[in-house]
Structures are given as structure tokens and as C-alpha cells.
DOKEZA-918312 format. One record per residue (C-alpha): residue number from 1; residue in three letters; x, y, z. Coordinates in steps of 0.1 Angstrom, whole numbers, always signed. Layout:
N
@nr = NUM rest = ALA px = X py = Y pz = Z
...
end
This chain:
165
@nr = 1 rest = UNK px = -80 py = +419 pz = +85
@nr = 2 rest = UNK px = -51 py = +431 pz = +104
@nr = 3 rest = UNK px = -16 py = +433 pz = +78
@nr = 4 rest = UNK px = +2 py = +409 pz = +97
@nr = 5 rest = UNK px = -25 py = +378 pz = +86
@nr = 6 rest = UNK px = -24 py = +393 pz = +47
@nr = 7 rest = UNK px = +11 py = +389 pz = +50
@nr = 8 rest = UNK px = +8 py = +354 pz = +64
@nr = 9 rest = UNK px = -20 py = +347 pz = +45
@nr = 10 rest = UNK px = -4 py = +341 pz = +8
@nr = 11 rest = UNK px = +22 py = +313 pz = +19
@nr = 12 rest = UNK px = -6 py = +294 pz = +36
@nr = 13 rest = UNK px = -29 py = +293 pz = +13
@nr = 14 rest = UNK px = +1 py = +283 pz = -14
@nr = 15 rest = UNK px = +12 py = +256 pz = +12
@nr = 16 rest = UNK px = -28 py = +241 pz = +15
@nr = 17 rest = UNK px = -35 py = +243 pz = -18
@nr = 18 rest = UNK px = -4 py = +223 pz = -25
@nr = 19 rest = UNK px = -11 py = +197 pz = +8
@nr = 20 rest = UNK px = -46 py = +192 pz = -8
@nr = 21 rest = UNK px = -31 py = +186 pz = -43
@nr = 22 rest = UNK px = -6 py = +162 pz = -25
@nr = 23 rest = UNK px = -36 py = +145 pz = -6
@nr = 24 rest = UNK px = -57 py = +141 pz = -41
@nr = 25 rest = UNK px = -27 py = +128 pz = -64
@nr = 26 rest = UNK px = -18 py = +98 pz = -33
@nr = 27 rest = UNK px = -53 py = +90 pz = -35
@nr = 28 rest = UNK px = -50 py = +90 pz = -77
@nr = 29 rest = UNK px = -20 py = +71 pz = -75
@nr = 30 rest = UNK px = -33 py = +45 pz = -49
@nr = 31 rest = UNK px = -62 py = +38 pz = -75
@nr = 32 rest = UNK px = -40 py = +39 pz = -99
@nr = 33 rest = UNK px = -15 py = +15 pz = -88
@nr = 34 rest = UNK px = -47 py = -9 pz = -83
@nr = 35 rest = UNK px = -59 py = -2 pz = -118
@nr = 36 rest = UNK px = -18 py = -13 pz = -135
@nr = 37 rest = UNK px = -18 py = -43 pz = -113
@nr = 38 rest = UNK px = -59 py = -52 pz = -126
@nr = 39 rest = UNK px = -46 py = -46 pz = -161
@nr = 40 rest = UNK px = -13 py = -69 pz = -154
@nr = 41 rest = UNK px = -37 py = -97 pz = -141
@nr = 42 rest = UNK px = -60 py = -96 pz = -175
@nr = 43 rest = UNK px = -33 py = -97 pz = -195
@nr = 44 rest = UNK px = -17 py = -124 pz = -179
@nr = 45 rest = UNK px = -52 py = -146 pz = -178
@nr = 46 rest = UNK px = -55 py = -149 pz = -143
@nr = 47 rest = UNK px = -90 py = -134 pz = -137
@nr = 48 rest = UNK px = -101 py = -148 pz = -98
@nr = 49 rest = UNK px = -79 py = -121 pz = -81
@nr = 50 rest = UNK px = -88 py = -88 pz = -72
@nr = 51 rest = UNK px = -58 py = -65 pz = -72
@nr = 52 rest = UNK px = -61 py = -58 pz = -36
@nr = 53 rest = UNK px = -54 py = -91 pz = -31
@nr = 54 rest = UNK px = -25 py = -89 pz = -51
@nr = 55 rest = UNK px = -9 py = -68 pz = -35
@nr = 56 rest = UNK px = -21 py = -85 pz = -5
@nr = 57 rest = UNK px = +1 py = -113 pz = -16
@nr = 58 rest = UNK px = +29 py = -93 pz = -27
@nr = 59 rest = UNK px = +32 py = -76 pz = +10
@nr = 60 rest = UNK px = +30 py = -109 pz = +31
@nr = 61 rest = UNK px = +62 py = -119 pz = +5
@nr = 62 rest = UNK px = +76 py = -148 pz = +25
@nr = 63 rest = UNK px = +66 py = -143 pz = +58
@nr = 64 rest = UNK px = +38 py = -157 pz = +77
@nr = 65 rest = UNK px = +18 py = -135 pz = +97
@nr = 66 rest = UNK px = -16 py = -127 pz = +114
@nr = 67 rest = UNK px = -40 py = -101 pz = +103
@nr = 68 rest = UNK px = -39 py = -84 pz = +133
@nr = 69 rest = UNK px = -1 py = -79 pz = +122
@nr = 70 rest = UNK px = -10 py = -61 pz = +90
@nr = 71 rest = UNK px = -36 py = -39 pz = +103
@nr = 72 rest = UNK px = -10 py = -27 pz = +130
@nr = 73 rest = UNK px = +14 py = -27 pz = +101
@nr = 74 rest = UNK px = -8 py = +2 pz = +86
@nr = 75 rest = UNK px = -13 py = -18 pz = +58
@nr = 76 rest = UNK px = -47 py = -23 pz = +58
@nr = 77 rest = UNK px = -81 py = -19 pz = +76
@nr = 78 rest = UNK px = -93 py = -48 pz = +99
@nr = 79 rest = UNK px = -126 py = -58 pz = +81
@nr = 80 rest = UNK px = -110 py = -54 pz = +43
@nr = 81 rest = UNK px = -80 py = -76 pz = +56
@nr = 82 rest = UNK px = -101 py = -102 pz = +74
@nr = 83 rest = UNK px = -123 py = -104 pz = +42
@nr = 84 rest = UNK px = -95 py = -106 pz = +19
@nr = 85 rest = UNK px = -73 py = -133 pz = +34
@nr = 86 rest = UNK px = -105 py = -158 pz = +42
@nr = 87 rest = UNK px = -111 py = -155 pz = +2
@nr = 88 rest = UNK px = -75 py = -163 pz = -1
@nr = 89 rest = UNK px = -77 py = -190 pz = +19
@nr = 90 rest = UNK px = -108 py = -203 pz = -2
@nr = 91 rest = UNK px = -89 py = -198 pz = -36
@nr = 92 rest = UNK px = -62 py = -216 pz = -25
@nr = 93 rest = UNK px = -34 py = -188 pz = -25
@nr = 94 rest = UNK px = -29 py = -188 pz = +12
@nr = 95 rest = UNK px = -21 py = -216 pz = +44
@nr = 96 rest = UNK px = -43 py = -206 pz = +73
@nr = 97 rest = UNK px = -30 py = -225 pz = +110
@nr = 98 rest = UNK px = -46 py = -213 pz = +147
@nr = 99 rest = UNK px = -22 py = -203 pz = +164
@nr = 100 rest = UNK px = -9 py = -229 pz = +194
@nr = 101 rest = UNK px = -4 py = -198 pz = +220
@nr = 102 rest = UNK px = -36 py = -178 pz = +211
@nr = 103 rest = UNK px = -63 py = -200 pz = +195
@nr = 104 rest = UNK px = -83 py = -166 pz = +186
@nr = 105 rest = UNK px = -52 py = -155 pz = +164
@nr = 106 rest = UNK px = -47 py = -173 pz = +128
@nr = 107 rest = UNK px = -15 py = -171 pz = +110
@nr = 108 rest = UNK px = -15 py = -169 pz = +72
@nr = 109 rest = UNK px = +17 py = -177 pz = +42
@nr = 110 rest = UNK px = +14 py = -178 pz = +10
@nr = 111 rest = UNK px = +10 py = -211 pz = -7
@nr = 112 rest = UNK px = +26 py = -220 pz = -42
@nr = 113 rest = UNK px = +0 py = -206 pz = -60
@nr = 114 rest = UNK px = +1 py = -172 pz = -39
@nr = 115 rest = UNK px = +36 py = -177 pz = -43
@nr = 116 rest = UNK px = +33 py = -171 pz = -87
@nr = 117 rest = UNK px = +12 py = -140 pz = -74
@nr = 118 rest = UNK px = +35 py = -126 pz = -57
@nr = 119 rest = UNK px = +60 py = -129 pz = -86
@nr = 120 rest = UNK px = +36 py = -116 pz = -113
@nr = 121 rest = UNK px = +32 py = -84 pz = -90
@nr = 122 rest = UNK px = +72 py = -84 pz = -82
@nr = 123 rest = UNK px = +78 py = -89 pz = -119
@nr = 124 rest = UNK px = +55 py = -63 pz = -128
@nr = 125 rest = UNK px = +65 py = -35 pz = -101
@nr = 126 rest = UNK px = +104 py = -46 pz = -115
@nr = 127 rest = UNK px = +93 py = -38 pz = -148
@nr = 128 rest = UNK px = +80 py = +1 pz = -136
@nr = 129 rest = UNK px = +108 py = +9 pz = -117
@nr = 130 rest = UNK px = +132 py = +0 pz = -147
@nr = 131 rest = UNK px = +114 py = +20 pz = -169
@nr = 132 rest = UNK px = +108 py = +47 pz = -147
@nr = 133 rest = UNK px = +150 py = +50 pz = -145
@nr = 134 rest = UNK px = +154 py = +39 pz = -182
@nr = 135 rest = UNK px = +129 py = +67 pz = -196
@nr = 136 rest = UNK px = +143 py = +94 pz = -168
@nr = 137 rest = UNK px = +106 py = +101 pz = -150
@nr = 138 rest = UNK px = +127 py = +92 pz = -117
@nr = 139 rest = UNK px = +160 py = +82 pz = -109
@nr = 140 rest = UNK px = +176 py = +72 pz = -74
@nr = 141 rest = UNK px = +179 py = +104 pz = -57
@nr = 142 rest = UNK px = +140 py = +112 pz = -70
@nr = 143 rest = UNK px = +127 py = +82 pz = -54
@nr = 144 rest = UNK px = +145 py = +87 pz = -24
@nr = 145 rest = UNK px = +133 py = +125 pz = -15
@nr = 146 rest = UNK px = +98 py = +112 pz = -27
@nr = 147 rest = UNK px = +96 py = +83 pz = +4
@nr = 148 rest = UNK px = +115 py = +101 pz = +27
@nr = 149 rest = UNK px = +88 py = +133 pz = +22
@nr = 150 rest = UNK px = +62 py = +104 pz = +23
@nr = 151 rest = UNK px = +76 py = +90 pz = +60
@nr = 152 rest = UNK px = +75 py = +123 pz = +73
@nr = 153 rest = UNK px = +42 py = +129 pz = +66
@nr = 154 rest = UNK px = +34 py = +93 pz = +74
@nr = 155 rest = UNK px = +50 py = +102 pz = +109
@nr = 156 rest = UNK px = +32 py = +133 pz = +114
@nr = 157 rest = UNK px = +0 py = +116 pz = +107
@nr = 158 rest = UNK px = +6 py = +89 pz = +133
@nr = 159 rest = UNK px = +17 py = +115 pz = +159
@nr = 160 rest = UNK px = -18 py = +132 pz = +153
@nr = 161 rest = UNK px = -40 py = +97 pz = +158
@nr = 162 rest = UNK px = -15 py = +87 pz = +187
@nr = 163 rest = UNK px = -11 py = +125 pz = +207
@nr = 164 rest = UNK px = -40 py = +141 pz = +195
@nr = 165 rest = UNK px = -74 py = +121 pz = +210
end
């Protein structure tokens, strides 16, 4: 090994060991966040929603939209969100209409009862980020150099899917 890649070789394996660890506690936190929100729905009685769908509700908010718009969003994948919103539509937490311009396309809002959803999971994520500030795990300028780390990567990523193939 020639002494230039030794050199190099130290702060690039310190770098990809931290990327993995970065890679593994987003994927933690992910499952995570889907775990509180389960745990929020037990204790709250409502027992017919998944917490993917919970959050499915949360991220439509007050908007009406098609799936197509939340897979480009990068929200979701197309078969999970297709699956997910027709079992909303079934329970009752969501107003399905074809759309009058493009009969394939279907746009979906909350109804009332998505609507509650919604505010249990707004309640609940209002809840975390007080205490997050109150207990001092995070305060403004924390959470702000943790998403705009998060973008970037989120950026580079897209540039690689979009540039790369």
C-alpha cells in the first residue's frame, strides 16, 4: 500500500463508519417513530389503524391529493401507498373522487374521522417536540442543523437516482 492511501485511509474509514452508523440510526428512528405513534394509538383505544397510516393521515393534513402525488413527493412507495389509502377509504378515514380531467387518477382528503387522526398524531408529535426542548435533548438550533444535514443528504441522494443511471 503506497503512503499516500495510509494517510487517506484513516479519515475514510472514520467518515464510513460514521455514514453507516448515520444510515442504521434513520432506519432505527424510522421504526421507531412507527412504534411511539402504535403505542399512542393503544393508548388512546383506537386499534383499526396501522401507524403507517397514521402518519399517512397526518402528511395529507388538509390537502387533497392523488397517490401519484405522494410517491413523487418521496413520501412513500407506489404499491404501499395504493394499498394504504384503498384501506382508508374502506375504514372510512378518507374521500376518494376520479378525477374529471384524468379518469385513471383518484384524489383522496381526509374525512372527519381521518381528520381526529390527524390530530391525535399532531397532538402527539406536539407533545415530543415540547419535551424534547423542555428536557434539553434538542433545542432550535439542534433541530435546525439536524434537517438541514438531513436535506443535503436527501439532495445528494436524489442527484445520484436522477444523474447517475
Amino acid at each position: 500500500m503506497s503512503m499516500e492511501l495510509q494517510v487517506a485511509a484513516p479519515g475514510t474509514k472514520g467518515f464510513m463508519t460514521g455514514y453507516l452508523e448515520a444510515l442504521a440510526l434513520v432506519e432505527r428512528l424510522h421504526r421507531l417513530l412507527l412504534d411511539v405513534i402504535k403505542d399512542e394509538f393503544e393508548r388512546v383505544g383506537v386499534l383499526e389503524i396501522n401507524a403507517v397510516q397514521a402518519l399517512l393521515l397526518f402528511n395529507i393534513g388538509d390537502h387533497e391529493v392523488t397517490a401519484g402525488e405522494l410517491t413523487s413527493r418521496g413520501y412513500y412507495q407506489g404499491s404501499n401507498v395504493s394499498y394504504n389509502l384503498k384501506k382508508l377509504v374502506e375504514m372510512g378515514y378518507m374521500h376518494h373522487q376520479r378525477c374529471e380531467i384524468d379518469r385513471r387518477s383518484v384524489r383522496v382528503r381526509l374525512t372527519q374521522r381521518g381528520r381526529e387522526i390527524r390530530d391525535i398524531v399532531s397532538d402527539l408529535f406536539a407533545r415530543h417536540a415540547e419535551g424534547l426542548q423542555n428536557r434539553g435533548v434538542i433545542g432550535a438550533d439542534g433541530i435546525e442543523e439536524i434537517s438541514g444535514s438531513l436535506r443535503r443528504v436527501e439532495r445528494y441522494w436524489t442527484d445520484q437516482i436522477r444523474y447517475i443511471y
